[in-house]
LUMBAVO-993321 format. One record per atom (N, C-alpha, C): x, y, z. Coordinates in steps of 0.05 Angstrom, whole numbers, padded with zeros to 5 digits, always signed. Last residue first. Example, Ala and Ser with C-alpha at 12.3 -4.5 7.8 and 13.67 -1.06 7.14 Angstrom:
residues 2
+00257-00045+00142
+00273-00021+00143
+00258+00001+00157
+00264-00114+00156
+00246-00090+00156
+00264-00066+00156
***
This chain:
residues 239
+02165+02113+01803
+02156+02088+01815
+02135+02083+01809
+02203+02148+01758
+02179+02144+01771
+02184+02117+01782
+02276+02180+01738
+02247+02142+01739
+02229+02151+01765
+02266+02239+01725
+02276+02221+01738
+02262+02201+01736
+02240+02285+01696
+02257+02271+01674
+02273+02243+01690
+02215+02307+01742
+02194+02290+01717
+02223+02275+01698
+02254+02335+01766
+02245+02323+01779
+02227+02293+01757
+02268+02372+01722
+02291+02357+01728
+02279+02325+01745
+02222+02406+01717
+02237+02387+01705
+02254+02365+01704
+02217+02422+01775
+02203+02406+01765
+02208+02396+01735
+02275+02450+01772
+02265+02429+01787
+02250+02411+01777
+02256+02487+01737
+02289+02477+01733
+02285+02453+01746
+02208+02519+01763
+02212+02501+01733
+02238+02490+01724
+02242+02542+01793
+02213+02516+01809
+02212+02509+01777
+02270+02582+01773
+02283+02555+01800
+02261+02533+01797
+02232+02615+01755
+02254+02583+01736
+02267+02578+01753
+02204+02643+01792
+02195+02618+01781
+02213+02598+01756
+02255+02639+01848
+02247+02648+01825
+02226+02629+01817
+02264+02615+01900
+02290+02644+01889
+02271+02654+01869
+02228+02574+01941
+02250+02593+01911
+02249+02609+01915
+02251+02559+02004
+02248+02579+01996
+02255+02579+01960
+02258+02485+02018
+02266+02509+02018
+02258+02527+01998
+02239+02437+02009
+02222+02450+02027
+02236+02475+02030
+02250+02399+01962
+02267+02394+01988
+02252+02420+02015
+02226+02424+01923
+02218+02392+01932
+02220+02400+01955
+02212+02494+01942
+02225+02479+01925
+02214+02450+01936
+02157+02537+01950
+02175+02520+01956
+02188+02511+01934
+02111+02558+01941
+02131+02585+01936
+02159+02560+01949
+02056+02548+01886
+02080+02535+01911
+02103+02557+01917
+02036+02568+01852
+02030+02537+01869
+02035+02542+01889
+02053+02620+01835
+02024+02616+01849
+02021+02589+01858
+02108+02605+01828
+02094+02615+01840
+02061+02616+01851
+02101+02543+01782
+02106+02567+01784
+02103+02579+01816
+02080+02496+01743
+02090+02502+01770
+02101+02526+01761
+02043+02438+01706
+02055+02459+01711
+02062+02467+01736
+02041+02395+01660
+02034+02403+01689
+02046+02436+01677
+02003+02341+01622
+02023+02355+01622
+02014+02366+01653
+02014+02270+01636
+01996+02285+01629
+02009+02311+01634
+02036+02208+01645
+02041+02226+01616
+02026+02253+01615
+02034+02189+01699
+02010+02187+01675
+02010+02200+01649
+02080+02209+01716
+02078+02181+01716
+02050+02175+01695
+02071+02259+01716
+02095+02248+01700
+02097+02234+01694
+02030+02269+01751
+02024+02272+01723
+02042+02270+01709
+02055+02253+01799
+02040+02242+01788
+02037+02239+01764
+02093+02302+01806
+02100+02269+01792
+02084+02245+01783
+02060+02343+01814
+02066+02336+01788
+02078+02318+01786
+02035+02313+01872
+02015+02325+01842
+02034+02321+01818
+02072+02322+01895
+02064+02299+01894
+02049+02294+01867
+02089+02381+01890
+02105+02355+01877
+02091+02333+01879
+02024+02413+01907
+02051+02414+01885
+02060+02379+01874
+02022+02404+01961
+02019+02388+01945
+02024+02390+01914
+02035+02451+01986
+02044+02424+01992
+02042+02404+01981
+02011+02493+01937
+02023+02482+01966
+02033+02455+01965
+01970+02443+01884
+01975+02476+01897
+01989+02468+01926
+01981+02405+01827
+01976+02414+01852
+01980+02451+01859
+01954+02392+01759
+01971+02408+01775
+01958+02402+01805
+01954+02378+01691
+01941+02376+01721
+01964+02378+01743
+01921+02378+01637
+01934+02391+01656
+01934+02389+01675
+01880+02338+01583
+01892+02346+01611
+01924+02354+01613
+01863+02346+01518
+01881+02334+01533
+01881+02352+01564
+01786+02320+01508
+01811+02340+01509
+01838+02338+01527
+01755+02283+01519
+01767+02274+01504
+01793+02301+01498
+01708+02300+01554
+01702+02307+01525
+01731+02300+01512
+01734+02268+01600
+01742+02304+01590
+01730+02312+01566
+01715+02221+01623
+01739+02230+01584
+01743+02256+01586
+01716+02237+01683
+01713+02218+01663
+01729+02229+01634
+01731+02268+01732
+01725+02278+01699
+01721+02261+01684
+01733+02225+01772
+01700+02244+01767
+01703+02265+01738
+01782+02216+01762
+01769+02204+01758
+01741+02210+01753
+01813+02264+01776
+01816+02248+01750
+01792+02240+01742
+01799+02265+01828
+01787+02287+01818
+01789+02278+01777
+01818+02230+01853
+01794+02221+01848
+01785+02245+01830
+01878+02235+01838
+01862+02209+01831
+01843+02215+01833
+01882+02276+01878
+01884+02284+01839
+01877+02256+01824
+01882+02259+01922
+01852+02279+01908
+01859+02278+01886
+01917+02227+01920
+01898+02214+01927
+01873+02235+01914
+01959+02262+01924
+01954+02253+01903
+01930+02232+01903
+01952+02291+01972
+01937+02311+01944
+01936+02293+01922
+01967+02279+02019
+01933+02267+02002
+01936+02277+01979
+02010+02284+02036
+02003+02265+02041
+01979+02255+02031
+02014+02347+02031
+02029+02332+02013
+02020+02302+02024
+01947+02388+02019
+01967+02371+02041
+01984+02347+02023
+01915+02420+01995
+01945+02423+01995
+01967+02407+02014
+01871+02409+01937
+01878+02395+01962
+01911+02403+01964
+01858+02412+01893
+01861+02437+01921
+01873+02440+01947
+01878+02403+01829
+01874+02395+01864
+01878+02413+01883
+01858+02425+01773
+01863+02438+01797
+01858+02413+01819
+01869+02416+01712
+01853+02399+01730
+01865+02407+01749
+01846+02446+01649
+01862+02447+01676
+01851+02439+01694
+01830+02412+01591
+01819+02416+01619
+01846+02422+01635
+01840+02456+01531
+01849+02425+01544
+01834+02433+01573
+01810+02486+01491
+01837+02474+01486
+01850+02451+01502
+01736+02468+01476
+01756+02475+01496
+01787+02471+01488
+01693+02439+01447
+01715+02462+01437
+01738+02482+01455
+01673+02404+01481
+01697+02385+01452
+01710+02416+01453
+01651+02438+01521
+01665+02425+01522
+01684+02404+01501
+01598+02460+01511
+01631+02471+01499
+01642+02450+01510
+01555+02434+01526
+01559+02429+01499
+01587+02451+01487
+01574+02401+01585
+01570+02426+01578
+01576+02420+01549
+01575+02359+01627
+01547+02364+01608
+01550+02385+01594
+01621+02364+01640
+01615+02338+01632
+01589+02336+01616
+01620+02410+01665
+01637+02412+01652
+01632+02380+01629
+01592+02395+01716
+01584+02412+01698
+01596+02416+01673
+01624+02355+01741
+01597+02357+01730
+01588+02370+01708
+01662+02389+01755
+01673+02365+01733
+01635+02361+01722
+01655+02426+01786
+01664+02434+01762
+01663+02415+01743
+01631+02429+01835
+01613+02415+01821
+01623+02416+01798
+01694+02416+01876
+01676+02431+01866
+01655+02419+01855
+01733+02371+01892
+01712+02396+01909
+01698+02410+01908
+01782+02403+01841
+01775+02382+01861
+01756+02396+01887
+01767+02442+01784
+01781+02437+01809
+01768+02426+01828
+01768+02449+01724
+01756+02435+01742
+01773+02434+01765
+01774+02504+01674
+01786+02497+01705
+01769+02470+01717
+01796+02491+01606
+01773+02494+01621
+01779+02483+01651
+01823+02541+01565
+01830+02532+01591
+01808+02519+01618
+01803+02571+01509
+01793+02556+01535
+01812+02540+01548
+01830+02610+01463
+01831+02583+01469
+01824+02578+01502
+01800+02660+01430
+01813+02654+01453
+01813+02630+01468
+01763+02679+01384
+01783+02660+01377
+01802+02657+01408
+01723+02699+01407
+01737+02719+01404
+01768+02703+01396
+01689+02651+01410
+01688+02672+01399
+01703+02685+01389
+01720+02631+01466
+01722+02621+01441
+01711+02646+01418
+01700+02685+01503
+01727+02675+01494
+01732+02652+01468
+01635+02664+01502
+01658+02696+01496
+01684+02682+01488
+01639+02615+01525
+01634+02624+01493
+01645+02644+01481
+01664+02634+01582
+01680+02613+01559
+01672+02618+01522
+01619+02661+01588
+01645+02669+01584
+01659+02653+01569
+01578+02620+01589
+01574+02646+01582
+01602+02657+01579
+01599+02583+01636
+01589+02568+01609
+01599+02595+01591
+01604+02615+01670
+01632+02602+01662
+01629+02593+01631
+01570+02631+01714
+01581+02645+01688
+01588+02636+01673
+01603+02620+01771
+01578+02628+01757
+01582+02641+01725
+01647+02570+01768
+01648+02596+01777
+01626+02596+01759
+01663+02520+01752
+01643+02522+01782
+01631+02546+01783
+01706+02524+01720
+01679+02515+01712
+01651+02517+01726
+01743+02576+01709
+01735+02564+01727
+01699+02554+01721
+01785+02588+01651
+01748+02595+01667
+01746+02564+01681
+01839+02611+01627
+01828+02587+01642
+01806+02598+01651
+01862+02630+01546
+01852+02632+01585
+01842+02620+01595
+01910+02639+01504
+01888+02622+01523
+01883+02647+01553
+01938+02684+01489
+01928+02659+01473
+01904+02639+01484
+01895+02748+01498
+01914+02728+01504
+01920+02699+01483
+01891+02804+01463
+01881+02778+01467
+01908+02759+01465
+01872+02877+01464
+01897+02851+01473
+01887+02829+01474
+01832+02893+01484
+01841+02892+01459
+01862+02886+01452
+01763+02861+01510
+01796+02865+01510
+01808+02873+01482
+01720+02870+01517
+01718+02894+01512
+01754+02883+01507
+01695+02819+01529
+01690+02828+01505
+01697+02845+01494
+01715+02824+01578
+01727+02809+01564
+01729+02811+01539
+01674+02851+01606
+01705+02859+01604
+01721+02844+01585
+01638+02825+01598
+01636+02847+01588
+01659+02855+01584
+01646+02772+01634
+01634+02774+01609
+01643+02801+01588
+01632+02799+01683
+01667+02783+01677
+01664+02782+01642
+01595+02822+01687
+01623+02847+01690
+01638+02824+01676
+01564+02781+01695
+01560+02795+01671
+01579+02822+01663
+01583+02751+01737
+01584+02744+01713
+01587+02759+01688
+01623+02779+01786
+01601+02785+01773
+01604+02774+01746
+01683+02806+01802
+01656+02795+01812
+01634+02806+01789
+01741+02794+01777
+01720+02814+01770
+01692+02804+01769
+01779+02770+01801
+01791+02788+01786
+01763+02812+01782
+01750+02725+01823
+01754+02743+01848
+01764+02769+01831
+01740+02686+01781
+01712+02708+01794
+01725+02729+01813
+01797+02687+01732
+01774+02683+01758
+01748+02697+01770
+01814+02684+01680
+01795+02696+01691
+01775+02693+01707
+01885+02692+01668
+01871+02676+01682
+01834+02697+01690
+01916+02679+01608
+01911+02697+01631
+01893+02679+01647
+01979+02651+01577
+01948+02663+01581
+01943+02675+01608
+02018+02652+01515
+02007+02668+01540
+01986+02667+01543
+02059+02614+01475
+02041+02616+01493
+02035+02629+01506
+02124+02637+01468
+02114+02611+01477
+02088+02623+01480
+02168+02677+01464
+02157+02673+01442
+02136+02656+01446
+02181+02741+01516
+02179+02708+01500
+02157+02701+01476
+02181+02800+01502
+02195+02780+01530
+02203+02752+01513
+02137+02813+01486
+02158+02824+01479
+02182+02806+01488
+02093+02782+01518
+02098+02777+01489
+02124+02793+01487
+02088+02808+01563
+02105+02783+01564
+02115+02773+01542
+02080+02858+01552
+02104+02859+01556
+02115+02829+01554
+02014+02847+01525
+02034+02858+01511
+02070+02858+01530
+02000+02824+01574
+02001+02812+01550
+02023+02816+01534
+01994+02870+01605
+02011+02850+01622
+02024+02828+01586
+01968+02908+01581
+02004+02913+01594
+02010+02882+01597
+01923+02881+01575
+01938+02881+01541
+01966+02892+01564
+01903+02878+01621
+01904+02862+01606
+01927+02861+01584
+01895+02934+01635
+01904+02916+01650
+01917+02899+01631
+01863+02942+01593
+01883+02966+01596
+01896+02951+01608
+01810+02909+01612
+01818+02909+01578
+01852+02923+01573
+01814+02880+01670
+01806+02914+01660
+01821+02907+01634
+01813+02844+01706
+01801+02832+01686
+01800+02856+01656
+01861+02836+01759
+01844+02856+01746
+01838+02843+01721
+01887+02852+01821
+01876+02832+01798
+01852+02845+01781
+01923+02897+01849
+01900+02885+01842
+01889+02868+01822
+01970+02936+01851
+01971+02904+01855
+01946+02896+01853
+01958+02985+01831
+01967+02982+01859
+01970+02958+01872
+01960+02973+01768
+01985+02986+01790
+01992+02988+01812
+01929+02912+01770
+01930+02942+01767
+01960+02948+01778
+01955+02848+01737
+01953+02868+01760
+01955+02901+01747
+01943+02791+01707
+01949+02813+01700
+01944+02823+01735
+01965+02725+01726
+01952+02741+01729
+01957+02768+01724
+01985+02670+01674
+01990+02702+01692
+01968+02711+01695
+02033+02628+01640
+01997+02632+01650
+02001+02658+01672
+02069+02603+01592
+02064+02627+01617
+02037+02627+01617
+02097+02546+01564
+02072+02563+01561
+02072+02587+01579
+02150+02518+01569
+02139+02524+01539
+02114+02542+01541
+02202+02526+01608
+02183+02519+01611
+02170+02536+01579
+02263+02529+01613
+02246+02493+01603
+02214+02502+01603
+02289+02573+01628
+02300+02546+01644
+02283+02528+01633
+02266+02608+01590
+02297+02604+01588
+02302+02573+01600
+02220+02618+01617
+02232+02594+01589
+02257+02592+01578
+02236+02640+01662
+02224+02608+01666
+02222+02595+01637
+02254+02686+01647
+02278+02668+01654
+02259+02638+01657
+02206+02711+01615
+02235+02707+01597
+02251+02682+01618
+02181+02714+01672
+02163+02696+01640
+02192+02697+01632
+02206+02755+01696
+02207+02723+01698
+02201+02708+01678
+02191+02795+01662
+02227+02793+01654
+02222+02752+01675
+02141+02804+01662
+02155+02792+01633
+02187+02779+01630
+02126+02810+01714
+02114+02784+01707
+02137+02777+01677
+02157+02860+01705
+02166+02836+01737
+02161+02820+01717
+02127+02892+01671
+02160+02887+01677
+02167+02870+01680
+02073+02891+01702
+02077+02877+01678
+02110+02875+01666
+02080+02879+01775
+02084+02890+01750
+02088+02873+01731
+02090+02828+01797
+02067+02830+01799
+02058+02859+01776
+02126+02765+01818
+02127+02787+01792
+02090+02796+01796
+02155+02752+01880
+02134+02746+01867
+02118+02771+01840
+02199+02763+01910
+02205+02746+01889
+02180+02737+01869
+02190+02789+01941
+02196+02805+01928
+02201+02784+01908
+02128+02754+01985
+02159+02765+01981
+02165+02774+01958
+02078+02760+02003
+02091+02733+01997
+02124+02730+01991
+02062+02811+01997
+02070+02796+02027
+02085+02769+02017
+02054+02818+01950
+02072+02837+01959
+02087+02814+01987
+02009+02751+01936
+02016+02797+01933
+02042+02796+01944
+01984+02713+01898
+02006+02725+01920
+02004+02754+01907
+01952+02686+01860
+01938+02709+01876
+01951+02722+01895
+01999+02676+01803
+01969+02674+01809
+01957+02704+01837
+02058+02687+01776
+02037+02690+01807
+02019+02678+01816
+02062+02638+01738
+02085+02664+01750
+02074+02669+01769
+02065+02590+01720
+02037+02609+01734
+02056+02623+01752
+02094+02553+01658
+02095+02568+01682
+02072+02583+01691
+02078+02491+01637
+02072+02508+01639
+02075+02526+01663
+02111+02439+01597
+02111+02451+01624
+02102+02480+01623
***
């Protein structure tokens, strides 16, 4: 089980969402306290901004590491740092290195970065998310055996389809180049999503940046509330 302490919530989403490198480390410590084995994070400037910045990077890295012993990655979306050849550069320039990071396969660049990051021995997180051209591309891409596993994004946030999108979005990945899947909902579709992937053995995750709900539709407290759950939830008989 993998925690995503934030992802793209800010401030507005409520005080429960870790956006200092402090915040992000002292949650990271209680979501593996409650079961969860990896942290995935978005680093933030000081004034809350997502940020791909090498300085950025290593605070957020360096406190979660002090924090926990499991896994850390980052996330390097296009919105952290427009522009292929910025996203690229920054990367090259980190002096902190995560264990993994996820590249969005859709996103311009992706091929080109991803190399960066293997390179730099930094284990790929490769994003396909439902709706995109990601699985395509990702299906012809000669990185793909050397990826650490595909994160399979449904986007879909309505709890009455998402598992219907995470079926087809499965399915348009064909083998994955044979790497193990991740697969996750967002919103509302969260739980449908990860029981799914309970029922198909495939790993997940939950945190904050999914979902700021519990099953039952009330408010977390934390991201090891939503990983206490979704544990608890996957260790029940499937149908």
């Amino acid at each position: 089980m993998q925690v995503c302490l934030n992802g793209s919530r800010t401030a507005a989403d409520g005080a429960v969402v870790p956006l200092t490198p402090q915040a992000v480390a002292e949650a990271a410590a209680r979501a593996v306290a409650a079961g969860a084995g990896e942290v995935h994070v978005h680093p933030r400037t000081p004034c809350g901004r997502e940020s791909l910045s090498p300085r950025v990077v290593a605070a957020t890295v360096g406190a979660v590491r002090a924090h926990v012993a499991v896994p850390v990655g980052v996330t390097t979306g296009a919105w952290a740092e427009p522009g292929p050849a910025a996203r690229a550069a920054r990367v090259r320039d980190w002096t902190a290195l995560p264990d993994f990071a996820s590249v969005n396969w859709h996103e311009p660049g992706a091929e080109e970065l991803a190399g960066v990051l293997l390179d730099l021995g930094v284990g790929v997180e490769a994003g396909l998310w439902s709706g995109t051209d990601g699985p395509a591309r990702f299906a012809a891409s000669p990185l793909g055996p050397r990826v650490l596993r595909v994160l399979a994004e449904v986007t879909d946030p309505a709890a009455d389809t998402a598992e219907a999108s995470a079926r087809a979005l499965l399915a348009a990945m064909g083998d994955a180049h044979g790497r193990p899947v991740l697969l996750h909902g967002v919103e509302a579709g969260t739980w449908p999503v990860l029981r799914l992937a309970g029922r198909l053995g495939l790993a997940t995750r939950v945190g904050l940046e999914d979902t700021l709900l519990l099953p039952d539709g009330e408010r977390a407290r934390s991201n090891a509330q939503l990983v206490g759950a979704a544990l608890r939830l996957n260790a029940m008989p499937q149908p």
